[in-house]
C-alpha positions in Angstrom: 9.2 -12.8 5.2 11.7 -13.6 2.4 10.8 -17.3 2.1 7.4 -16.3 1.2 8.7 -13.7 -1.0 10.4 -15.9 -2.6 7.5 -18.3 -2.9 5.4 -16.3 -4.5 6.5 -15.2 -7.6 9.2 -18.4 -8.2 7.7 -19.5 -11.4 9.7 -20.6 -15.0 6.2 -20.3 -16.5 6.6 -16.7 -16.6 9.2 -16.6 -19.3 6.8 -18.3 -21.7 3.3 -18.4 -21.0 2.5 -15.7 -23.8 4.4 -17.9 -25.8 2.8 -20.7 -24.8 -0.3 -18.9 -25.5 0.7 -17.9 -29.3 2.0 -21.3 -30.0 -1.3 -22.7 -29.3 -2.6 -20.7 -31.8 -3.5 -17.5 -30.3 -2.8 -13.7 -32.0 -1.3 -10.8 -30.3 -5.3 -9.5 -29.7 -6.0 -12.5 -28.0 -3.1 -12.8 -25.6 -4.1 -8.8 -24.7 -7.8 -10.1 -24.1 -6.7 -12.8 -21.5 -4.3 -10.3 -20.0 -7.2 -8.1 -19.5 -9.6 -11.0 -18.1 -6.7 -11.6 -15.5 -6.3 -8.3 -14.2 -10.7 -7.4 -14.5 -11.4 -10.5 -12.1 -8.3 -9.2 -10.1 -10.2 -5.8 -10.2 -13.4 -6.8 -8.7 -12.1 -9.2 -6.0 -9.0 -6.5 -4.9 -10.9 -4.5 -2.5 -13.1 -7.6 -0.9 -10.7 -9.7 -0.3 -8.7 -6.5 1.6 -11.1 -6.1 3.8 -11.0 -10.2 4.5 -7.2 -10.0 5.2 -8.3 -7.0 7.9 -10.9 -9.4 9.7 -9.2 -12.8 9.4 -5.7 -14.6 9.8 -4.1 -13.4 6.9 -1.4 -16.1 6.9 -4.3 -18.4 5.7 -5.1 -15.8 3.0 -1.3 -16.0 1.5 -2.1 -19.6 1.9 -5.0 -20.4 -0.1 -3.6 -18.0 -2.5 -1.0 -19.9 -3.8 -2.9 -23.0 -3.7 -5.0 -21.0 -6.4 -2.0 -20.0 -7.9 -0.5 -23.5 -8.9 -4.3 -24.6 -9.6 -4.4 -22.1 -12.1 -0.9 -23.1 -13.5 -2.4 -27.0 -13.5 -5.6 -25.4 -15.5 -3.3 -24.2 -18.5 -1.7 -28.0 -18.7 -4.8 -29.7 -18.8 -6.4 -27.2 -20.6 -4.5 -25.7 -23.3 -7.3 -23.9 -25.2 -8.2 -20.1 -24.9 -11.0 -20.9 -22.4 -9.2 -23.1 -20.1 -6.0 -19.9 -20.2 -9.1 -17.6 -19.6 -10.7 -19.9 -16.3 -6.4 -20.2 -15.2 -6.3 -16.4 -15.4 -9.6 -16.3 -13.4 -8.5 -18.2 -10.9 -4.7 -16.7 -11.0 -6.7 -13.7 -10.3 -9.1 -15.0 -6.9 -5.4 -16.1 -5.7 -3.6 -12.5 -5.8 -6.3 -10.8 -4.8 -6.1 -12.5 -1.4 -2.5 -11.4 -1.2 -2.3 -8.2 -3.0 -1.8 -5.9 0.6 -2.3 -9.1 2.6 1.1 -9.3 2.7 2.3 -5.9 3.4 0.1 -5.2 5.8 1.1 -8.4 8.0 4.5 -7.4 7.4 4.3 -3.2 8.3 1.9 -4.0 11.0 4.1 -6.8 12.8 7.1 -4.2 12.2 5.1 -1.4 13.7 4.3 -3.6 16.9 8.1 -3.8 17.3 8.3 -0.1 16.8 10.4 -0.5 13.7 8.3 0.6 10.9 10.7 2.7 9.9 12.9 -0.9 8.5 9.5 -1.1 6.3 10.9 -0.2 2.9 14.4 -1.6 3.2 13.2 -4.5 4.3 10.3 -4.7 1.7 12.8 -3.7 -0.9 15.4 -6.4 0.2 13.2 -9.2 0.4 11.4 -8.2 -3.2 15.0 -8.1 -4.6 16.1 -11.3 -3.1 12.7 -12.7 -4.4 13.3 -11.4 -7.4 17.0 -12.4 -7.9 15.5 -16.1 -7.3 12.7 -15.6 -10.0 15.9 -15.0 -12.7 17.2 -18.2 -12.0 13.9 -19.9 -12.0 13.1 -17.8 -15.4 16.4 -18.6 -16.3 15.5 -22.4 -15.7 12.8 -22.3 -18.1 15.5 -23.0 -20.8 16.9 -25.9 -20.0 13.2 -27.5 -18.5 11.8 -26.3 -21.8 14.4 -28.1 -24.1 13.9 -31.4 -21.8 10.5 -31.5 -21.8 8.7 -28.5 -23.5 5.7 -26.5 -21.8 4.5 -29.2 -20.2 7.7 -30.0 -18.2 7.7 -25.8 -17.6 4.6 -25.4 -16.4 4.0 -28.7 -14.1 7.3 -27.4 -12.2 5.4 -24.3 -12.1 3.1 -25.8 -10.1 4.9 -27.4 -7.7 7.3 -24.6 -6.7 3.6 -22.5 -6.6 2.3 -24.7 -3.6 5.7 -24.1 -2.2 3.8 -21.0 -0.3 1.4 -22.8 1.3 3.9 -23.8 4.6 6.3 -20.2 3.9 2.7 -18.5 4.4 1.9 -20.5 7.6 5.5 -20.0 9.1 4.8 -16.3 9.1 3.7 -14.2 12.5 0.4 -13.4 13.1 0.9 -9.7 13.1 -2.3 -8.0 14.5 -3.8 -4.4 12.4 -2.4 -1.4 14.3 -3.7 2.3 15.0 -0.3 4.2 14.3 3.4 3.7 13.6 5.0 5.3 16.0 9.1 5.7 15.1 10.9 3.8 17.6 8.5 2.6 19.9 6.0 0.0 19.1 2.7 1.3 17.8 -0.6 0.3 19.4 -2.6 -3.3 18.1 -6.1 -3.3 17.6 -7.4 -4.5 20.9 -10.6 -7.1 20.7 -12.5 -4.9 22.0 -12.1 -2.8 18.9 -12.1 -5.7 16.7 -15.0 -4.5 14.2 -15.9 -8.4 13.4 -17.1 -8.3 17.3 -20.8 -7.0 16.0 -21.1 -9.6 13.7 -19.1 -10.8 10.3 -21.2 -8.5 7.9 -21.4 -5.2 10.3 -17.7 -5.7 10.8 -16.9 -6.0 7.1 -19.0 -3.1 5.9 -17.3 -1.1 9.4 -13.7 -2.3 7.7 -14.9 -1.4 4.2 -16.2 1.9 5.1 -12.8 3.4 7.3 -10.5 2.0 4.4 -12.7 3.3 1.7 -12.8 6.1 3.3 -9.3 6.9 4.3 -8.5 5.9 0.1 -11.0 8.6 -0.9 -10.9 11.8 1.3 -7.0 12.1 2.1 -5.3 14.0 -0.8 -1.8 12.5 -0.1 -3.2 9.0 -0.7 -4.8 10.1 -3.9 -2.0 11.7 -5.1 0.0 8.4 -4.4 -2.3 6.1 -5.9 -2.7 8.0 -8.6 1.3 7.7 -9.2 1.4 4.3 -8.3 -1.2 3.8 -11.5 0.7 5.6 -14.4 4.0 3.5 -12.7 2.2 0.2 -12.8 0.7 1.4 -16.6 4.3 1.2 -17.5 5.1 -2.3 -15.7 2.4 -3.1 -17.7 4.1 -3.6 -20.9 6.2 -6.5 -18.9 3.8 -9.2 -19.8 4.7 -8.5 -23.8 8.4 -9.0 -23.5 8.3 -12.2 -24.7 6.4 -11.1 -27.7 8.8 -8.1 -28.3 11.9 -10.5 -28.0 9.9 -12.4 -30.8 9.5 -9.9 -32.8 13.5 -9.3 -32.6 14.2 -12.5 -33.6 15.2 -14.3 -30.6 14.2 -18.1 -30.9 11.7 -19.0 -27.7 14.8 -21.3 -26.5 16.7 -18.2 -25.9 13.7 -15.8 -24.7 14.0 -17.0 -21.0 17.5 -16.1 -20.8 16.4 -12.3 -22.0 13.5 -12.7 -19.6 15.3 -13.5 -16.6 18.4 -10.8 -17.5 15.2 -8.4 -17.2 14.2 -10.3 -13.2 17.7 -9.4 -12.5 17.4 -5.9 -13.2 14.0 -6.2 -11.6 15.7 -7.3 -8.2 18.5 -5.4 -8.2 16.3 -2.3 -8.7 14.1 -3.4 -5.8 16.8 -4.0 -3.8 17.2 -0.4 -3.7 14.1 0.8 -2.7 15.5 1.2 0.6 17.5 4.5 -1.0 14.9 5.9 -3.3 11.8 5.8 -1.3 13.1 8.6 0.6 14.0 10.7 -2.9 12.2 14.1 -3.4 10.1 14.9 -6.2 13.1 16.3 -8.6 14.5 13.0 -8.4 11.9 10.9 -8.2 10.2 12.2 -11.2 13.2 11.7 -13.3 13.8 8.6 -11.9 10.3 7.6 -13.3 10.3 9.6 -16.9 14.3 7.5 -17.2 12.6 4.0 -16.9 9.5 4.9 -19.6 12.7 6.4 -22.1 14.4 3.3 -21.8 11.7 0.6 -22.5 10.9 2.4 -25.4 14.8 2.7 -26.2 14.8 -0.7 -26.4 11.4 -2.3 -27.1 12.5 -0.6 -30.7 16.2 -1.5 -30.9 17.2 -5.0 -32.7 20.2 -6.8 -31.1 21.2 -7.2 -27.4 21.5 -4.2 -27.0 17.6 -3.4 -27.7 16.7 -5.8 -24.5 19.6 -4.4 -22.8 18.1 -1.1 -22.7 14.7 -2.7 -21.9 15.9 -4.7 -18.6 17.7 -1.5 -17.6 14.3 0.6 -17.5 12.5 -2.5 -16.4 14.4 -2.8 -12.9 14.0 1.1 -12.8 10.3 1.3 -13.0 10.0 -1.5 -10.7 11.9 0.3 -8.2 9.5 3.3 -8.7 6.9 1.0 -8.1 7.8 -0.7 -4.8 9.2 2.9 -3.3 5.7 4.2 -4.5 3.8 1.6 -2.6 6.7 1.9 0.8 5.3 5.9 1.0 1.8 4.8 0.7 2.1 2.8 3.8 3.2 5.4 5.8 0.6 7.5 4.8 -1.9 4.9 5.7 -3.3 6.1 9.3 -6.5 4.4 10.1 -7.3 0.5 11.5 -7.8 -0.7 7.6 -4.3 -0.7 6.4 -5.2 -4.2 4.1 -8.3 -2.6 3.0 -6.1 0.8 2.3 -3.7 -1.7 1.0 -6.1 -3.7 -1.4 -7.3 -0.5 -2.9 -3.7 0.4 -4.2 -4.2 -3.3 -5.7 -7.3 -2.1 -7.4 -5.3 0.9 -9.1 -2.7 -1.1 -10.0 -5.1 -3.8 -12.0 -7.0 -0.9 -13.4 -3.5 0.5 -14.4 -2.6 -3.0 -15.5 -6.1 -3.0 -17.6 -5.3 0.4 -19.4 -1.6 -0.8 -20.3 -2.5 -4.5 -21.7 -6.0 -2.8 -23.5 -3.8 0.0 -24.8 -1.0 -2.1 -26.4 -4.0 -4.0 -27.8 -5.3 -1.5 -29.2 -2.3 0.2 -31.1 -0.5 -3.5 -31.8 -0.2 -3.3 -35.9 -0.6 -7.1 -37.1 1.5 -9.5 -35.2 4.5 -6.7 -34.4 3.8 -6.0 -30.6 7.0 -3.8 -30.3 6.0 -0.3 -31.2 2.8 -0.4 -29.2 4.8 -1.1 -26.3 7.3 1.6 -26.4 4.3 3.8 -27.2 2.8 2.8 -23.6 5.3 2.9 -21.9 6.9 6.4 -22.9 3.3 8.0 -22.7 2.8 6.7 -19.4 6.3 7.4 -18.1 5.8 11.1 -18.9 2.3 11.1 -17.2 4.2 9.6 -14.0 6.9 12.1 -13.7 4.3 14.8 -13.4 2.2 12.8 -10.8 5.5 12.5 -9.0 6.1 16.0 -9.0 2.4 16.8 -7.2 2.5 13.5 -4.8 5.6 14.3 -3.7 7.1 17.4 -1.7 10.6 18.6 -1.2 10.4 19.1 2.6 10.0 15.2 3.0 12.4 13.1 5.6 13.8 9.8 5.0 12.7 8.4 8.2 10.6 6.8 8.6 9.1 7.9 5.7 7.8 10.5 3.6 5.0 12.3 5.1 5.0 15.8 2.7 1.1 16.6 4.3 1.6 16.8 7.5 4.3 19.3 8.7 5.2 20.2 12.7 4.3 24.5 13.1 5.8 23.9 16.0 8.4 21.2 18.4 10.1 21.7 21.3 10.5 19.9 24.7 6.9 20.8 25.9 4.8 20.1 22.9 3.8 18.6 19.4 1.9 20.1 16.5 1.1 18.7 13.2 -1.3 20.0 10.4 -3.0 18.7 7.3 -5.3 20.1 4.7 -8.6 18.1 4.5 -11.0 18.2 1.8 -14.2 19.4 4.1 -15.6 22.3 5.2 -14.8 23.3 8.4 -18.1 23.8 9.8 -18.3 19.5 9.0 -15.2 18.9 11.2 -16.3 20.6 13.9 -19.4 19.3 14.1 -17.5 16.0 14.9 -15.1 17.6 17.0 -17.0 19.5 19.1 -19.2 15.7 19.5 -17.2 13.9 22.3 -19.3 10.9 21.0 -16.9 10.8 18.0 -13.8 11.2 19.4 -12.7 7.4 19.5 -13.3 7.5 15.6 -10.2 10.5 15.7 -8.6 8.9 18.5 -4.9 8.3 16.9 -3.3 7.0 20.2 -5.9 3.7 20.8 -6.8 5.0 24.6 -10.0 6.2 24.1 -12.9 3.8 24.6 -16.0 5.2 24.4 -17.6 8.9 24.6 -21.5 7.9 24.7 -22.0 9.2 28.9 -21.9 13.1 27.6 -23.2 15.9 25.3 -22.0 18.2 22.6 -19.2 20.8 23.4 -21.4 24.2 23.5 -18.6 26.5 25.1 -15.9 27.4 27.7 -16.2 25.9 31.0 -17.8 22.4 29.6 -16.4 19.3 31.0 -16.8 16.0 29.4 -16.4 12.6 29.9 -14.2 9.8 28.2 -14.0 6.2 28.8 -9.9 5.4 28.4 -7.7 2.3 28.4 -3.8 2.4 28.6 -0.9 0.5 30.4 0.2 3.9 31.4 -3.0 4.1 33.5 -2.8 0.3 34.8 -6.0 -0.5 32.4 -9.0 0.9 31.9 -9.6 4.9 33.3 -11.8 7.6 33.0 -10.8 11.1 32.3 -13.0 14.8 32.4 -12.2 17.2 30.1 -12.7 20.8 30.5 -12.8 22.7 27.4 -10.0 25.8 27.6 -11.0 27.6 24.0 -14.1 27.2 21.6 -14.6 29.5 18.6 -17.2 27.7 16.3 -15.5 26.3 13.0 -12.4 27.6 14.3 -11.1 26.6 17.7 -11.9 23.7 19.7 -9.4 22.9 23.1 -9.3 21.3 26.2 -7.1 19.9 29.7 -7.7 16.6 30.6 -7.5 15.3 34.2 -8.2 11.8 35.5 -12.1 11.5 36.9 -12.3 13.6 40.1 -9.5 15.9 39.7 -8.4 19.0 38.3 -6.3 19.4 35.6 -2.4 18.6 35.6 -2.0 20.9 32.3 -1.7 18.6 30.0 -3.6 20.1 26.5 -5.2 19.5 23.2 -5.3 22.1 20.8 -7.7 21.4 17.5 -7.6 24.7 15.0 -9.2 24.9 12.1 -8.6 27.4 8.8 -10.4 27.3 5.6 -8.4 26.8 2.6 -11.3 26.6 -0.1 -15.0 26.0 -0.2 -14.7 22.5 0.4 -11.0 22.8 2.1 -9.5 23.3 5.7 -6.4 23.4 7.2 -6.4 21.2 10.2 -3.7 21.6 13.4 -3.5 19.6 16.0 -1.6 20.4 19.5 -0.4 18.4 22.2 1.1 20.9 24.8 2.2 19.2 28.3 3.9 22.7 28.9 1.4 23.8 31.6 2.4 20.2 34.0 3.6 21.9 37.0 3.3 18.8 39.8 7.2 18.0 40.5 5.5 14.6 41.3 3.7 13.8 37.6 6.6 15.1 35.8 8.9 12.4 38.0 6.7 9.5 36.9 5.3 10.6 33.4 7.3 10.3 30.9 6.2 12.9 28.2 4.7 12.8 25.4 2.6 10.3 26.1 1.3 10.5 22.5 3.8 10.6 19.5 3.9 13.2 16.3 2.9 10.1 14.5 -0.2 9.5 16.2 -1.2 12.6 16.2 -1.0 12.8 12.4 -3.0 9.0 12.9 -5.7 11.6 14.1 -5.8 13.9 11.3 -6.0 10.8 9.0 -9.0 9.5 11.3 -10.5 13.2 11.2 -10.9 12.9 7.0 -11.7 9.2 7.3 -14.4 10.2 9.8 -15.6 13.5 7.6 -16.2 11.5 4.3 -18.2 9.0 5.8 
């Protein structure tokens, strides 16, 4: 995990490839324009190539990306005009888009296998900071490869060190998508028989496309997140000027790596962190944010050391807002799409990156980049801290991460319930409640098969059937259900017994309460307080179905609503 960390962002080129660009005769407006071609063809290929890294072996995703990445670095030496840097960036681009969220998800699925997904953010946090405490000292090699051999020396070493990630990619596990992450037990892999590529490449990736999309779009918590995570990355944006902004301090392009790589080292320590301030409620968090915008601008407008003092300090700040962003948005991800989920994020953060590089663009004043980028990033920075303050929510727990929209009405030793609010009416979720048909689309725990052998719940006294799989069960199983309650748009519950039994009292509990025209408040129960038989309680170890995958259920409710 950290060697390809490492791997992948272990360039000197990225001290002075702006330079590079404006001593090869390019303005400020120009560098911005192939900034904003870079992160466009990013834009377009982000979600695709997602939903790829849900389908396929995503180790040879990371692989091929980085052999793009050093062919784009090889495309700038060869061809140092502004069309070969724009076909470089291009191809920069088709590289991290195959592993923007590749990555993560391989890393928080093959964690949640081992029923450890709540390590997720201090390990993503330490292997970021270690990656990024090696990209100072390859920044901070730029220097001395620079004096011995100018860009071309840089930039071939570049490309070396960038196919570097072809074997750290290979060497990682081949860590299948998961349904749930279930704190401290493992969660449960997509089986093959779930695998949505099984009906064909194309039906499986529009299937894949369609439950990420989905889960992206109808769940507010994600929105709120992603919608963080873009004014955060709109401030990171500004990173890709510090060269220019040291320039227009003065600093000779000899020295401007050693400023660039003091900033990686604020960068890593700040990630390294992540493990702490993922966990921070939204007072915090939103300062935490508003701090790092104040402090690039602080600096991108103060001469002497000082000035980039200030802007390494904010730098490694709003990266750790960044990363800790992107830690809760995995635990809010429910559904079998995580990369897709994943890849969408990737998609606001080049749209963010598009609005920051056009922006300072736009307000750069001749050839003085340095006002337009404290502009950016104070603007931004105050936008965040609000965003902050509505995606996060004071009652959230540390572990395994925050979840502010689902909450537990009730816990004790006998039962489970969570809640969400779900942007749908409530007549539209119980249409697919009340359709046993559906019910493996909800299905947070991965047991159920298939519901196609019975009919619509109508009332009280209905029994139907569900195909099931689980170890528990020694395999595949078939269960009857016999619905308890039923109030249309409001109440919908049942006992389920294995085929040709009654029930043991086990229960599920779905109630639903409008919140708005287009709004309902969604609870779930899982009560095993009725289980009487001295026998199952000996050999059943309840709950046989966590908090977390019950919440995976809610999340798999909106997914299945929007659709």
């Amino acid at each position: 995990m950290i060697a390809f960390a490492v791997a992948r962002d272990c360039f000197p080129l990225y001290a002075l490839y702006t330079l590079l660009f404006a001593d090869s005769g390019l303005s400020a407006p120009q560098v911005s324009t192939l900034l904003i071609i870079w992160s466009a063809t990013a834009f377009v290929l982000e979600v695709p190539s997602g939903v790829w890294a849900d389908l396929l072996d995503r180790r040879l995703l990371l692989a091929l990306g980085a052999v793009l990445q050093a062919a784009a670095f090889a495309t700038w030496m060869l061809w140092p005009t502004y069309l070969g840097y724009a076909l470089g960036f291009v191809v920069w681009s088709m590289g991290s888009a195959l592993q923007s969220g590749t990555f993560e998800a391989l890393v928080f699925d093959e964690l949640s296998t081992q029923g450890r997904a709540a390590s997720y953010a201090r390990l993503l946090g330490l292997s970021q900071g270690v990656a990024m405490g090696v990209m100072a000292m390859a920044i901070a090699a730029a220097a001395p490869l620079y004096a011995a051999g100018g860009y071309p020396l840089v930039g071939w070493t570049s490309v070396a060190l960038a196919l570097l990630g072809v074997p750290a990619a290979l060497a990682l596990p081949r860590a299948r998508p998961v349904i749930s992450t279930a704190p401290g037990r493992p969660a449960d892999a997509v089986d093959d028989d779930d695998d949505p590529s099984r009906g064909g490449v194309l039906r499986g990736y529009l299937s894949t496309l369609g439950v990420g999309l989905g889960e992206a779009s109808s769940s507010r918590p994600v929105r709120r997140t992603l919608l963080l995570l873009f004014l955060v990355v709109v401030v990171m944006a500004v990173d890709e000027f510090f060269p220019l902004v040291a320039s227009d301090l003065g600093v000779r392009t000899a020295h401007v790596p050693w400023l660039i790589a003091a900033c990686s080292l604020m960068q890593a320590l700040g990630t390294a962190a992540v493990g702490w301030t993922a966990s921070w409620r939204r007072a915090p968090f939103a300062v935490l944010v508003l701090a790092a915008g104040v402090l690039l601008a602080a600096g991108a407008t103060t001469s002497g050391p000082w000035g980039f003092a200030l802007v390494a300090l904010g730098y490694g700040l709003t990266n750790n807002a960044m990363v800790a962003t992107e830690a809760q948005l995995q635990h809010r991800i429910s559904g079998r799409a995580r990369a897709t989920v994943t890849s969408v994020a990737g998609l606001v953060k080049e749209g963010a990156a598009l609005v920051g590089f056009a922006t300072v663009g736009l307000l750069t004043s001749g050839s003085t980049v340095a006002p337009a980028v404290a502009a950016v990033a104070l603007a931004a920075a105050a936008l965040g801290a609000v965003a902050a303050w509505r995606a996060l929510d004071d009652r959230m727990s540390a572990a395994p991460g925050p979840r502010p929209w689902h909450h537990r009405e009730m816990s004790d030793d006998t039962r489970i319930t969570v809640s969400r609010t779900i942007d749908a009416s409530a007549s539209d979720l119980f249409d697919i409640l009340s359709n046993p048909r559906r019910h493996p689309e909800v299905d947070g725990s991965g047991f159920m098969r298939s519901g196609d052998r019975t009919n619509r719940v109508q009332g009280v006294g209905d029994v139907f059937t569900m195909e099931m799989s689980g170890d528990h069960m020694g395999g595949d199983y078939r269960t009857e259900n016999h619905v308890t309650g039923y109030d249309k748009n409001a109440l919908l519950a049942w006992q389920t017994a294995p085929e040709g039994t009654e029930p043991p009292g086990w229960e599920w509990v779905w109630e639903l309460k409008p919140t708005g025209p287009d709004a309902t408040e969604v609870t779930l129960t899982y009560d095993w307080g009725k289980v009487t038989d001295p026998e199952i309680l000996k050999t059943t170890r309840f709950p046989l179905v966590t908090q977390e995958q019950l919440e995976a259920s809610l999340g798999n409710l909106a997914a299945a609503v929007s659709s």
